[in-house]
Structure formats: C-alpha cells, structure tokens
PDB file with SEQRES, HELIX, SHEET and CRYST1 records, atoms N, CA, C and O in Angstrom:
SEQRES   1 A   80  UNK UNK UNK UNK UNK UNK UNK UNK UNK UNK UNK UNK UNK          
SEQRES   2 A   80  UNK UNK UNK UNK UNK UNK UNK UNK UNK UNK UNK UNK UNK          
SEQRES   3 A   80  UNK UNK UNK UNK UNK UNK UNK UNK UNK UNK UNK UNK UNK          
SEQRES   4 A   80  UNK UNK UNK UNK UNK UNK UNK UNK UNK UNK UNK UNK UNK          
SEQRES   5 A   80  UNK UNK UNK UNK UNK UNK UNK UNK UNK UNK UNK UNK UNK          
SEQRES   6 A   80  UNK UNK UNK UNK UNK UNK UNK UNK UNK UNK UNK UNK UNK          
SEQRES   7 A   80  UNK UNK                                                      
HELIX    1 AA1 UNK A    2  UNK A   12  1                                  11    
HELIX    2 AA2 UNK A   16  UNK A   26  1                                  11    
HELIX    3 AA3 UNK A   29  UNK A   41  1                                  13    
HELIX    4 AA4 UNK A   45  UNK A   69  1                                  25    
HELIX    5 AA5 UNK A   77  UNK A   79  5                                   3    
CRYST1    1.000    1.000    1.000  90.00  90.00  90.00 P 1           1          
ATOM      1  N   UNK A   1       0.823  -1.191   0.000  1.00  0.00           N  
ATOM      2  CA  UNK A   1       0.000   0.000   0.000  1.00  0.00           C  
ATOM      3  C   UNK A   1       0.867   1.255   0.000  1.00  0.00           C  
ATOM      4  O   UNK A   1       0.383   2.198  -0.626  1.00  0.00           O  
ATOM      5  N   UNK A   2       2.465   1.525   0.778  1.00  0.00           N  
ATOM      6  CA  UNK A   2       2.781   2.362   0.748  1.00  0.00           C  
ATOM      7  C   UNK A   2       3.405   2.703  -0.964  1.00  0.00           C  
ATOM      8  O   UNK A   2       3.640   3.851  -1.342  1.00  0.00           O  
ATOM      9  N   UNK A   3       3.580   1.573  -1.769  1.00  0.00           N  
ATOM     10  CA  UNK A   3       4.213   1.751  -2.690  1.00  0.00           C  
ATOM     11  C   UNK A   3       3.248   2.385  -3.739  1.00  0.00           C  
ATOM     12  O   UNK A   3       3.689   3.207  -4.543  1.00  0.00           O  
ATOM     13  N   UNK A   4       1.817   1.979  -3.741  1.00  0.00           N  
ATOM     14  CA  UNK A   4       1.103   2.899  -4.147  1.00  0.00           C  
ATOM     15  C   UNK A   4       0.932   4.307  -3.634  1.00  0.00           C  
ATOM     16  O   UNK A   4       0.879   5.234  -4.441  1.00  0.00           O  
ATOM     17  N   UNK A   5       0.843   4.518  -2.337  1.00  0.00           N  
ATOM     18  CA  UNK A   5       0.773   5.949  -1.771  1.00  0.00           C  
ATOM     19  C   UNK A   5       1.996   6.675  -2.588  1.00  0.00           C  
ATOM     20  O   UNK A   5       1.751   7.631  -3.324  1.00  0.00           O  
ATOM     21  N   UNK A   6       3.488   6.108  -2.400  1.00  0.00           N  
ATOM     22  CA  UNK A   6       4.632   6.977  -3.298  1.00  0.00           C  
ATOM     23  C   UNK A   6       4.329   7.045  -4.496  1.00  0.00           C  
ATOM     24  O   UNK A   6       4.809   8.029  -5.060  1.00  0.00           O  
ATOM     25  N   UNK A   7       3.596   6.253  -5.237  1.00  0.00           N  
ATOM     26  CA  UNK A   7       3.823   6.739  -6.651  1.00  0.00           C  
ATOM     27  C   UNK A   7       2.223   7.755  -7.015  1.00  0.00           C  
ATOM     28  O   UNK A   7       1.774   8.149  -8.091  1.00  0.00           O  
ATOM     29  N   UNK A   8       1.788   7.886  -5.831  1.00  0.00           N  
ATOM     30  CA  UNK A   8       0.405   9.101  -6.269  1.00  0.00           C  
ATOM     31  C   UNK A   8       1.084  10.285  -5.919  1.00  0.00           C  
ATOM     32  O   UNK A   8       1.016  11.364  -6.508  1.00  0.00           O  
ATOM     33  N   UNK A   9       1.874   9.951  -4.721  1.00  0.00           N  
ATOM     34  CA  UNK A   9       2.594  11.387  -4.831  1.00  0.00           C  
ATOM     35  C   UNK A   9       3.535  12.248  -5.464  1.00  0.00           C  
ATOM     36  O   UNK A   9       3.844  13.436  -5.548  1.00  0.00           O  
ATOM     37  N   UNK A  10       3.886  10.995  -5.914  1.00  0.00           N  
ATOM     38  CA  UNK A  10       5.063  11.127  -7.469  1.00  0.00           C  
ATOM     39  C   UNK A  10       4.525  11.918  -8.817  1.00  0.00           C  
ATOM     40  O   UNK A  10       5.102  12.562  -9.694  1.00  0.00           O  
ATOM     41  N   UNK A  11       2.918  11.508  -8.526  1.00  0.00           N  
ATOM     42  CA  UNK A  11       2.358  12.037  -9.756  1.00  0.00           C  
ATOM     43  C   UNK A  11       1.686  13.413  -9.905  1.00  0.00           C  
ATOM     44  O   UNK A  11       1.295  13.957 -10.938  1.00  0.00           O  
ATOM     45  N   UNK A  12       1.631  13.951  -8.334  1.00  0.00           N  
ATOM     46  CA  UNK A  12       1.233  15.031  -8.008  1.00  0.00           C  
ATOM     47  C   UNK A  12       2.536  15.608  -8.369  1.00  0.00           C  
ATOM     48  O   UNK A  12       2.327  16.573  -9.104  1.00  0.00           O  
ATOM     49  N   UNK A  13       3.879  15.415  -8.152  1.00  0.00           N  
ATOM     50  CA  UNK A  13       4.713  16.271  -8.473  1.00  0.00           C  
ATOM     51  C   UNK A  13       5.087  16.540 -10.602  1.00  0.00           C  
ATOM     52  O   UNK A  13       5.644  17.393 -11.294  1.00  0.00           O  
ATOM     53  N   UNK A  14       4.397  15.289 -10.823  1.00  0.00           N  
ATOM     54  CA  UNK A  14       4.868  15.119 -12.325  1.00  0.00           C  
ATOM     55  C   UNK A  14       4.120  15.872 -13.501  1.00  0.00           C  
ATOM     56  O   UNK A  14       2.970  15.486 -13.710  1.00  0.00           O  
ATOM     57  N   UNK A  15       4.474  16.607 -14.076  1.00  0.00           N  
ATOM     58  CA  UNK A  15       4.052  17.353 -15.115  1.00  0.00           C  
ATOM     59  C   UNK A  15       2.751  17.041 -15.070  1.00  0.00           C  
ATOM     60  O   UNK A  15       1.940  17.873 -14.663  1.00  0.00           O  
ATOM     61  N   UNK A  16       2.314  15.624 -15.541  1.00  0.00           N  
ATOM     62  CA  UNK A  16       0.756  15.473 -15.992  1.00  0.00           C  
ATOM     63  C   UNK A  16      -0.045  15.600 -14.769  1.00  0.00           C  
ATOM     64  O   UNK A  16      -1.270  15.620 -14.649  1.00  0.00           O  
ATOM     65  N   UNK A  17       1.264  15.715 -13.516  1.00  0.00           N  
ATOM     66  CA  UNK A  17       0.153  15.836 -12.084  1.00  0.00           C  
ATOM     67  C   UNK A  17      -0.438  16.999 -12.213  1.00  0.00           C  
ATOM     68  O   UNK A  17      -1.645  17.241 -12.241  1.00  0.00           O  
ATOM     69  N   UNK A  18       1.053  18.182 -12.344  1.00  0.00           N  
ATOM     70  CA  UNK A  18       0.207  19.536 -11.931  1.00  0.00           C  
ATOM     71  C   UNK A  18      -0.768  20.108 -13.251  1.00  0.00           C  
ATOM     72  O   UNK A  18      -1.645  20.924 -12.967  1.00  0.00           O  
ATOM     73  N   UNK A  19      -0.596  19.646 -14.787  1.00  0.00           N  
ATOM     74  CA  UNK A  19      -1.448  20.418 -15.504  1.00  0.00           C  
ATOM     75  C   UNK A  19      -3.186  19.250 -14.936  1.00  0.00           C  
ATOM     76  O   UNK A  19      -4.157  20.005 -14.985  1.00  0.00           O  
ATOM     77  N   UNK A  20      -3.435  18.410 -14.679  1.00  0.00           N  
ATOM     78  CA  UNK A  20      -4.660  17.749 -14.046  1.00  0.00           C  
ATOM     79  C   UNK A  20      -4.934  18.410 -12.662  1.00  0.00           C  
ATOM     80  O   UNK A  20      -6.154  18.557 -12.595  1.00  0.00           O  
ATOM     81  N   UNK A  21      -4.322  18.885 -11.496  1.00  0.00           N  
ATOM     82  CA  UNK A  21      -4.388  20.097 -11.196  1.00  0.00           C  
ATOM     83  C   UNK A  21      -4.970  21.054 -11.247  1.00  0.00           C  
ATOM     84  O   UNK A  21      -5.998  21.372 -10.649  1.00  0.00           O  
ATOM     85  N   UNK A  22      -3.903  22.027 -12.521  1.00  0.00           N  
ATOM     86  CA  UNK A  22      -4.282  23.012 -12.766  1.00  0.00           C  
ATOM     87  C   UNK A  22      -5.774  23.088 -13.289  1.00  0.00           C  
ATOM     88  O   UNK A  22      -6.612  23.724 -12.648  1.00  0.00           O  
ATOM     89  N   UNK A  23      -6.220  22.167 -14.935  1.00  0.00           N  
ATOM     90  CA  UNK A  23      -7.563  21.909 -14.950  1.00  0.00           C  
ATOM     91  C   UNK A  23      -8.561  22.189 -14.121  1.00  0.00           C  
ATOM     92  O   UNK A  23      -9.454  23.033 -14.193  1.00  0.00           O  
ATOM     93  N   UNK A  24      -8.135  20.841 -12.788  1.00  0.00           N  
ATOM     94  CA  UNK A  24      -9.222  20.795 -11.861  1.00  0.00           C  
ATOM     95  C   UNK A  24      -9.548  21.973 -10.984  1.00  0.00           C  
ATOM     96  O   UNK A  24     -10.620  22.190 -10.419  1.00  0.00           O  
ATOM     97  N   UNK A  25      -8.321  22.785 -10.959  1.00  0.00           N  
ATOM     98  CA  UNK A  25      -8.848  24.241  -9.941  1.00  0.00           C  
ATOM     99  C   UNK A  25      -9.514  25.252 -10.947  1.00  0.00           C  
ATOM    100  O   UNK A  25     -10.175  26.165 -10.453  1.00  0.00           O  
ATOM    101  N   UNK A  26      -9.398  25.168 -12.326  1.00  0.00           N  
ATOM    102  CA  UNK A  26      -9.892  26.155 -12.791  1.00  0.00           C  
ATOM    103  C   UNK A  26     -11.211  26.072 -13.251  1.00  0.00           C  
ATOM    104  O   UNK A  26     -12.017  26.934 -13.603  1.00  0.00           O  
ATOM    105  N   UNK A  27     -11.275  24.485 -13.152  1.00  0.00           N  
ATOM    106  CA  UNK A  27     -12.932  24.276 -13.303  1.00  0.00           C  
ATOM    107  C   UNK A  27     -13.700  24.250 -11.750  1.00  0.00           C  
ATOM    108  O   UNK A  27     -14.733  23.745 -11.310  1.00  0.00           O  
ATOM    109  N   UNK A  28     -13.094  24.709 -11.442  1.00  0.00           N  
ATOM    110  CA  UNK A  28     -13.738  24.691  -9.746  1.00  0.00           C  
ATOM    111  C   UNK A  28     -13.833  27.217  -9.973  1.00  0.00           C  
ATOM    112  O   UNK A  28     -14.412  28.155  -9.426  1.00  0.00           O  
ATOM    113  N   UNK A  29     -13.201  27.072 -10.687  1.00  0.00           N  
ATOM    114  CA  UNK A  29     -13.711  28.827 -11.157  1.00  0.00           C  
ATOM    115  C   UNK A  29     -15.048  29.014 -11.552  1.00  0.00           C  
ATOM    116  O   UNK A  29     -15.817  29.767 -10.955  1.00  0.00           O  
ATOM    117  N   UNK A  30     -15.412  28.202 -12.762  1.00  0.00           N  
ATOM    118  CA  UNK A  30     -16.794  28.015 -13.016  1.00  0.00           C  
ATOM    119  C   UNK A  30     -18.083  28.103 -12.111  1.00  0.00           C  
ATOM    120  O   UNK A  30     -19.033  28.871 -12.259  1.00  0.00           O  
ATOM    121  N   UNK A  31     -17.865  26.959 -10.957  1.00  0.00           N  
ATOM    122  CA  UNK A  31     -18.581  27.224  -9.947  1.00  0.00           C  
ATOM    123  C   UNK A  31     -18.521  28.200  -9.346  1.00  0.00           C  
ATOM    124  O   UNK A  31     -19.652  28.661  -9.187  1.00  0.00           O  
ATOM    125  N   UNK A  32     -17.394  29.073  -8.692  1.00  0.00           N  
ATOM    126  CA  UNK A  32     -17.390  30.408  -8.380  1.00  0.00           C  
ATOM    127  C   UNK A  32     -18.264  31.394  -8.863  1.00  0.00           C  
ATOM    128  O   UNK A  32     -18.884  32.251  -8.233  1.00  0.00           O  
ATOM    129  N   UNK A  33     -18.210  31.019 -10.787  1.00  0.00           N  
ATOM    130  CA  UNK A  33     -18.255  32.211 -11.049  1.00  0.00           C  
ATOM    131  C   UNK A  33     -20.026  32.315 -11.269  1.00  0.00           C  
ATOM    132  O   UNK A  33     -20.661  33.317 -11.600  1.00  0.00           O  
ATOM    133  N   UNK A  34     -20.496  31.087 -10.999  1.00  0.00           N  
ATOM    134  CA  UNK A  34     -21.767  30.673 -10.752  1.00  0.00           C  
ATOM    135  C   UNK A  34     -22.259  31.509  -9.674  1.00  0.00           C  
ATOM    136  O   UNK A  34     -22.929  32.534  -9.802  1.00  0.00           O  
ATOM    137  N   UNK A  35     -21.716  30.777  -8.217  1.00  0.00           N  
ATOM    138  CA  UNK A  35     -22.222  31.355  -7.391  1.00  0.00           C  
ATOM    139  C   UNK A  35     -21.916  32.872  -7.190  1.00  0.00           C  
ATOM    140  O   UNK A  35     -22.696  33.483  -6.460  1.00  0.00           O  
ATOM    141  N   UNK A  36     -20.923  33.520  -7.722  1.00  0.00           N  
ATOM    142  CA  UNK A  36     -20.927  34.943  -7.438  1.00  0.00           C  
ATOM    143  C   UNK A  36     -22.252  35.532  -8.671  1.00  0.00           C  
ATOM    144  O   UNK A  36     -23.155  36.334  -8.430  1.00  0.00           O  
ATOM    145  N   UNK A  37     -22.034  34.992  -9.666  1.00  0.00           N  
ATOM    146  CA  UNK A  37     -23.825  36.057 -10.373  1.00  0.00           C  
ATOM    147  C   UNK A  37     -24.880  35.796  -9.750  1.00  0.00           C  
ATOM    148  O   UNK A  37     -25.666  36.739  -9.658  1.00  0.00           O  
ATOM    149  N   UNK A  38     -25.369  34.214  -8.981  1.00  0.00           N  
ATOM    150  CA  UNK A  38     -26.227  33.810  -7.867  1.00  0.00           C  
ATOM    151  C   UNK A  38     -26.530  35.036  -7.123  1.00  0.00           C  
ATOM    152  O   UNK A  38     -27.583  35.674  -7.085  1.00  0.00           O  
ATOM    153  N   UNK A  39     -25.153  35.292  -6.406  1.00  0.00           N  
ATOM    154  CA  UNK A  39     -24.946  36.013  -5.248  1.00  0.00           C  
ATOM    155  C   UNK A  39     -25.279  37.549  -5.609  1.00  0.00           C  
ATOM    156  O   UNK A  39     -25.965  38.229  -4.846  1.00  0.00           O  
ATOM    157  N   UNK A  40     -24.777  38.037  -6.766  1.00  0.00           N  
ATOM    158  CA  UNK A  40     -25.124  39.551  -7.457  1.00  0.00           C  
ATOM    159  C   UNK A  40     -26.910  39.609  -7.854  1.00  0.00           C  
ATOM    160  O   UNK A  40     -27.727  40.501  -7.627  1.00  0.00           O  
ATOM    161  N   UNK A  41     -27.028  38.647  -8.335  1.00  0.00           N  
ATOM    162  CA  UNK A  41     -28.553  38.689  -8.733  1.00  0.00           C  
ATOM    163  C   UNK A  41     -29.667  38.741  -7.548  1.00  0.00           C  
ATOM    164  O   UNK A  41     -30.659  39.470  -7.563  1.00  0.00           O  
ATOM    165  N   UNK A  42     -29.341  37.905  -6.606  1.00  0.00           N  
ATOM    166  CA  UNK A  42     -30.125  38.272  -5.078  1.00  0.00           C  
ATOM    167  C   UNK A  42     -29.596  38.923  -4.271  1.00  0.00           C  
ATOM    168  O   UNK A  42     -29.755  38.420  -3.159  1.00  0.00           O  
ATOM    169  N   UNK A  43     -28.709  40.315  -4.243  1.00  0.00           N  
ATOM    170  CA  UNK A  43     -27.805  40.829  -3.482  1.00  0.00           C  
ATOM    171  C   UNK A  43     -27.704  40.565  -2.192  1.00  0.00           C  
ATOM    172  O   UNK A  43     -28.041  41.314  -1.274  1.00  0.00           O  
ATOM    173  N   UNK A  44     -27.262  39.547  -2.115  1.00  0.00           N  
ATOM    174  CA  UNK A  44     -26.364  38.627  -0.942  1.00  0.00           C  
ATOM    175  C   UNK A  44     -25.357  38.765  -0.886  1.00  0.00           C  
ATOM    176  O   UNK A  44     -24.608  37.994  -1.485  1.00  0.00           O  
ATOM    177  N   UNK A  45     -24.878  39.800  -0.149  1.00  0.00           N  
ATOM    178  CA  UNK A  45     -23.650  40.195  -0.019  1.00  0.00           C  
ATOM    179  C   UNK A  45     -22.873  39.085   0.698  1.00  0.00           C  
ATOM    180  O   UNK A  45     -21.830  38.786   0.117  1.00  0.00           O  
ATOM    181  N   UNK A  46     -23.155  38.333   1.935  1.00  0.00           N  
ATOM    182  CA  UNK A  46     -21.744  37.250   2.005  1.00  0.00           C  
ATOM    183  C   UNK A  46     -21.858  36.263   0.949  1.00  0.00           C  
ATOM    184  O   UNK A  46     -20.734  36.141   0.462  1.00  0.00           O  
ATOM    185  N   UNK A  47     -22.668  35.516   0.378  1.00  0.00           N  
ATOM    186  CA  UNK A  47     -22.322  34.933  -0.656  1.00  0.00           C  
ATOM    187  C   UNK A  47     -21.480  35.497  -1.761  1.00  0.00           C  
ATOM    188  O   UNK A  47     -20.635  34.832  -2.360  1.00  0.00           O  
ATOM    189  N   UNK A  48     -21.792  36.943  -2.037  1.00  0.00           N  
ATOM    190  CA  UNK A  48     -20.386  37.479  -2.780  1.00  0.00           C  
ATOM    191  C   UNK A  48     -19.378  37.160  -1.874  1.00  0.00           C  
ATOM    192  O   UNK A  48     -18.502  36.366  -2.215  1.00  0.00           O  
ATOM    193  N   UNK A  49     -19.378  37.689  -0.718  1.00  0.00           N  
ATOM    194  CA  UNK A  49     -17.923  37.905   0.022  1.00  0.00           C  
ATOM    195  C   UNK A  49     -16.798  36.333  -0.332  1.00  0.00           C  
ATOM    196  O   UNK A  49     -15.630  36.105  -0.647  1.00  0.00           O  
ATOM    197  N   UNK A  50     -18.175  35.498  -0.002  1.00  0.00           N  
ATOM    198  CA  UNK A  50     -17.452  33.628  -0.360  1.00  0.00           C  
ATOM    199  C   UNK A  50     -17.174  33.682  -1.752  1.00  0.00           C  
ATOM    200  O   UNK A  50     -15.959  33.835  -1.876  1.00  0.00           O  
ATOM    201  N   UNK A  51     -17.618  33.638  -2.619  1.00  0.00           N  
ATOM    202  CA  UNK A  51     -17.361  34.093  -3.794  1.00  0.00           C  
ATOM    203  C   UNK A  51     -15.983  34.296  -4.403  1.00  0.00           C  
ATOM    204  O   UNK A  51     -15.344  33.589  -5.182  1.00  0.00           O  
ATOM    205  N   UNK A  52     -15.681  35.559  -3.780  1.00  0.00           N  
ATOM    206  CA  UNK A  52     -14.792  36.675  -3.778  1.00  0.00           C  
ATOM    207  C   UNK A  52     -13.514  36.025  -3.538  1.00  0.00           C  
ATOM    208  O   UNK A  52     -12.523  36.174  -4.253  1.00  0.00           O  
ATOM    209  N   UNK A  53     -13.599  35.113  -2.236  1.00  0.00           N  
ATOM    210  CA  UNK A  53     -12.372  34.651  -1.184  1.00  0.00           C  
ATOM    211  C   UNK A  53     -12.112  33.516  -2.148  1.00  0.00           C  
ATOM    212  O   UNK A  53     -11.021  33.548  -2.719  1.00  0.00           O  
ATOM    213  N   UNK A  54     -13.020  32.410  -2.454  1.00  0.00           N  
ATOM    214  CA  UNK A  54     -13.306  30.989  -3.068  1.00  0.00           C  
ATOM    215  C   UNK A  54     -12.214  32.011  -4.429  1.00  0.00           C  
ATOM    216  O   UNK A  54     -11.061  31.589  -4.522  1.00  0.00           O  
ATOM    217  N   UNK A  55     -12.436  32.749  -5.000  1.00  0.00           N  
ATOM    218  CA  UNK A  55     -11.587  33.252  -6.557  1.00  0.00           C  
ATOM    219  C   UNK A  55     -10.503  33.595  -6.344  1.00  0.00           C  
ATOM    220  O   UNK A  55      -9.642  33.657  -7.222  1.00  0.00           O  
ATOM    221  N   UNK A  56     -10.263  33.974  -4.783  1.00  0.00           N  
ATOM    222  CA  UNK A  56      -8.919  34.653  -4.609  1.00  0.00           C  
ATOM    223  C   UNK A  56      -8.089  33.051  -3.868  1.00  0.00           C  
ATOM    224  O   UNK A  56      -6.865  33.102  -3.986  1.00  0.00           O  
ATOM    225  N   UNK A  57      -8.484  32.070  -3.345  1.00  0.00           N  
ATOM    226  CA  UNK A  57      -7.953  30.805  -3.217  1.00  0.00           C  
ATOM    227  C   UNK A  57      -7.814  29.976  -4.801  1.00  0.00           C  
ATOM    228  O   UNK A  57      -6.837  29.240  -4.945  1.00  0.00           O  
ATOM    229  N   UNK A  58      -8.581  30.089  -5.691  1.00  0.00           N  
ATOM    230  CA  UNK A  58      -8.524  29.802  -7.074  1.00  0.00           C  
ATOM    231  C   UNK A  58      -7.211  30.307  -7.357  1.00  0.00           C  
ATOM    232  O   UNK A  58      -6.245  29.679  -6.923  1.00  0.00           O  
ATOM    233  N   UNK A  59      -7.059  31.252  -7.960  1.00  0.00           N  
ATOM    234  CA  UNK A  59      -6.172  32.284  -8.046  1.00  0.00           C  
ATOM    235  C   UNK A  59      -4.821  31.908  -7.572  1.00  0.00           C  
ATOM    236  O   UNK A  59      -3.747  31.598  -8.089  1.00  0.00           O  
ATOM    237  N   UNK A  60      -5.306  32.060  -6.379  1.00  0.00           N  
ATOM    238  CA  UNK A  60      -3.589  31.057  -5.384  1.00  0.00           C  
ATOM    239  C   UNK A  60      -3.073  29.831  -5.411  1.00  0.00           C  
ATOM    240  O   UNK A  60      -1.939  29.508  -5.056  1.00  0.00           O  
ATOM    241  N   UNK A  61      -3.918  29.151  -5.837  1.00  0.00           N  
ATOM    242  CA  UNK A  61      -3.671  28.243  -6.097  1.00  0.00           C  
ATOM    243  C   UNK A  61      -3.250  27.720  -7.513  1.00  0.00           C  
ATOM    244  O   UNK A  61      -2.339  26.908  -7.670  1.00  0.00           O  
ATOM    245  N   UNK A  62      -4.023  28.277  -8.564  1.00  0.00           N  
ATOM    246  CA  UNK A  62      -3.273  28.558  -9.750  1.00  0.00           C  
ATOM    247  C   UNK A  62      -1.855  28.861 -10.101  1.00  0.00           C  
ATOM    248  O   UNK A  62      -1.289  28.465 -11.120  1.00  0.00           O  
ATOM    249  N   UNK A  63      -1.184  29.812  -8.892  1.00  0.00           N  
ATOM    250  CA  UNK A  63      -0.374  30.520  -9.380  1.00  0.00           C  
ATOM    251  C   UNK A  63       0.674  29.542  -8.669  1.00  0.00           C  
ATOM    252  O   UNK A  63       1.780  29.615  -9.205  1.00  0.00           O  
ATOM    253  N   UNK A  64       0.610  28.693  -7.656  1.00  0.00           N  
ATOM    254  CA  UNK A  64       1.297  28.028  -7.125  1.00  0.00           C  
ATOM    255  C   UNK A  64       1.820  26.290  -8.013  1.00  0.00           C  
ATOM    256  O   UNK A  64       2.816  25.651  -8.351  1.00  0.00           O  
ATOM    257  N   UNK A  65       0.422  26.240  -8.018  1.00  0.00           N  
ATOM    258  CA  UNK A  65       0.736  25.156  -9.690  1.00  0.00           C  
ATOM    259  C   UNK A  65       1.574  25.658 -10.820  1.00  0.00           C  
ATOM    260  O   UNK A  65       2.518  25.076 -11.353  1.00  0.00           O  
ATOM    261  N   UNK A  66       1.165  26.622 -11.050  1.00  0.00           N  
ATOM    262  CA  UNK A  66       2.304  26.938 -12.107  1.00  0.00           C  
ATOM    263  C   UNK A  66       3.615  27.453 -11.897  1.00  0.00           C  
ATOM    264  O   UNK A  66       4.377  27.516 -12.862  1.00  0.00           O  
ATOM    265  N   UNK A  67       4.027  27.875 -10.642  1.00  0.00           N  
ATOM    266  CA  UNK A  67       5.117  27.829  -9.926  1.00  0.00           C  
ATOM    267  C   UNK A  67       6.064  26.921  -9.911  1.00  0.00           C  
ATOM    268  O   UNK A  67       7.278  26.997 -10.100  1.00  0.00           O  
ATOM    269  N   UNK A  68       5.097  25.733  -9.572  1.00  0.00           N  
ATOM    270  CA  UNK A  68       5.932  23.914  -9.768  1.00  0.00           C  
ATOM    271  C   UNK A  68       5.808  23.368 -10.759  1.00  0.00           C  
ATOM    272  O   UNK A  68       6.285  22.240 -10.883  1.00  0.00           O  
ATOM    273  N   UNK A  69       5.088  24.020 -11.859  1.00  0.00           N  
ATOM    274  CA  UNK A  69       5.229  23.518 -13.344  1.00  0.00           C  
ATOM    275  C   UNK A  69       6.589  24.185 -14.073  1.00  0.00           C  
ATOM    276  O   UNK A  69       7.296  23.487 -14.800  1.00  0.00           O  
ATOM    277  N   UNK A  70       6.878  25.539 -13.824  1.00  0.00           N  
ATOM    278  CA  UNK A  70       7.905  26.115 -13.899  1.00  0.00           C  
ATOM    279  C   UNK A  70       9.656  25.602 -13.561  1.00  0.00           C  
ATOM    280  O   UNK A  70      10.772  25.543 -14.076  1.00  0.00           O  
ATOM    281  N   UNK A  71       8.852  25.295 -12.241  1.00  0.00           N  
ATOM    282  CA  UNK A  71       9.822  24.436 -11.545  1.00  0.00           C  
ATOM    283  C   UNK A  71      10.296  23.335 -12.164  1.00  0.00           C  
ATOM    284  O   UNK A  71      11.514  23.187 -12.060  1.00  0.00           O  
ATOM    285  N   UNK A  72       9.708  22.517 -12.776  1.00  0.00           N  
ATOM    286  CA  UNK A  72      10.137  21.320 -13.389  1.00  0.00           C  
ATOM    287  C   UNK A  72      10.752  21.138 -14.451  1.00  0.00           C  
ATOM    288  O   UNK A  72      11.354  20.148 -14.869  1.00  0.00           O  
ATOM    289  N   UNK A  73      10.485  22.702 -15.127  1.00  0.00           N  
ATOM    290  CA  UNK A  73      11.259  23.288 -16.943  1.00  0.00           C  
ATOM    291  C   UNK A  73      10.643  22.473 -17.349  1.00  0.00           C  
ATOM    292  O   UNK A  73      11.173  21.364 -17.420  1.00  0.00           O  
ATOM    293  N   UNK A  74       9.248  22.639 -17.799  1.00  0.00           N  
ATOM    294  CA  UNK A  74       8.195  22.575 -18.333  1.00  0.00           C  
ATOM    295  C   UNK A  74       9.032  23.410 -19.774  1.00  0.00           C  
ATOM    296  O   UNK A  74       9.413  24.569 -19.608  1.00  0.00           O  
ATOM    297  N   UNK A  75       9.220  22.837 -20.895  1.00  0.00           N  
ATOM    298  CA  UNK A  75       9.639  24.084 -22.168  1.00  0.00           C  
ATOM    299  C   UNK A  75       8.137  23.380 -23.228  1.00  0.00           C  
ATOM    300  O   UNK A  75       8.008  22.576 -24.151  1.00  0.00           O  
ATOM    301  N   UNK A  76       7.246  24.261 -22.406  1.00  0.00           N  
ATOM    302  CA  UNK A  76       5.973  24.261 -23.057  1.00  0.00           C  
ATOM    303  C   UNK A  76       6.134  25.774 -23.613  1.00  0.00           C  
ATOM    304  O   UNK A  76       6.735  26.683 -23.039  1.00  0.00           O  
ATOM    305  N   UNK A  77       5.181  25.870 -25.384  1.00  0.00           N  
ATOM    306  CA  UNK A  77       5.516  27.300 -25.734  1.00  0.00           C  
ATOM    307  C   UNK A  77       4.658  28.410 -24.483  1.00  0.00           C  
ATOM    308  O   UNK A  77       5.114  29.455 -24.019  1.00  0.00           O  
ATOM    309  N   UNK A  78       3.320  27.762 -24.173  1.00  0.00           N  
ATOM    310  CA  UNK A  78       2.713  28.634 -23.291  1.00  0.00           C  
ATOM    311  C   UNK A  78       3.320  28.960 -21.985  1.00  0.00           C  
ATOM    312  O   UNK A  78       2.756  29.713 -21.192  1.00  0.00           O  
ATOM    313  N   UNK A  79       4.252  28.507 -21.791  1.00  0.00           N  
ATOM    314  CA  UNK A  79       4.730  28.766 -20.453  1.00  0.00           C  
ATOM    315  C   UNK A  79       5.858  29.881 -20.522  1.00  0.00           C  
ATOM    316  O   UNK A  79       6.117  30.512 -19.497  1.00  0.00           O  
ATOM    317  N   UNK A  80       6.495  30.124 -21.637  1.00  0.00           N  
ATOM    318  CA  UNK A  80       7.657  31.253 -22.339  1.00  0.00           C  
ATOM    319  C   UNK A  80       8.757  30.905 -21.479  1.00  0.00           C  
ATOM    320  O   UNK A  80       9.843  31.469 -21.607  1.00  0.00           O  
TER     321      UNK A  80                                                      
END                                                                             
C-alpha cells in the first residue's frame, strides 16, 4: 500500500500531475463564477464575500501550480 501511496505522490509532483491540477482548480472557477452572479442577482452580499475569497484561493492556487510547473522546466511554448 505504501508503494502505491509513493507513486500518487510522485504524480502530483509530475508534469501530468500539476497540468490535471491546474484543470481541476480552474474548473472549480466556473462554480465560483456561478455562485458569485447567484450572489449579485439576489444581493447577498456574504455569498459574494465567499465568492470573492473561493476566486482569490482559485487564483492562489493557480499561481502556485504553475510555480511547480515552472519548476520542473516545463519548455511548453505557453509557459515562455
């Protein structure tokens, strides 16, 4: 079992880990960006506020994935 546990974590570090990753946080934006027009359309202001925070953890987290995609010399053209 542990030899499976090392190689999931292996794959979190491996190129195809972080762009599956990256994907998965940015489709987790979608929902954000759901619930923030939700939230604008019935002016519910803490549901914006969650919203708001939920895009700015998106965001951070994005930028941290691509940090360790960087990291790895990724010589993808999109990455420059």
């Amino acid at each position: 079992m542990s030899k499976a546990l090392s190689k999931a974590k292996g794959f979190k570090k491996s190129k195809s880990g972080l762009y599956l990753s990256m994907a998965t946080t940015a489709f987790g934006a979608v929902s954000v960006a759901k619930q923030a027009k939700l939230a604008r359309t019935e002016s519910d202001t803490l549901r914006l506020i969650d919203a708001a925070v939920s895009a700015a953890a998106i965001a951070t987290g994005l930028a941290i994935l691509y940090r360790e995609l960087k990291r790895l010399g990724d010589d993808d053209v999109l990455l420059g």
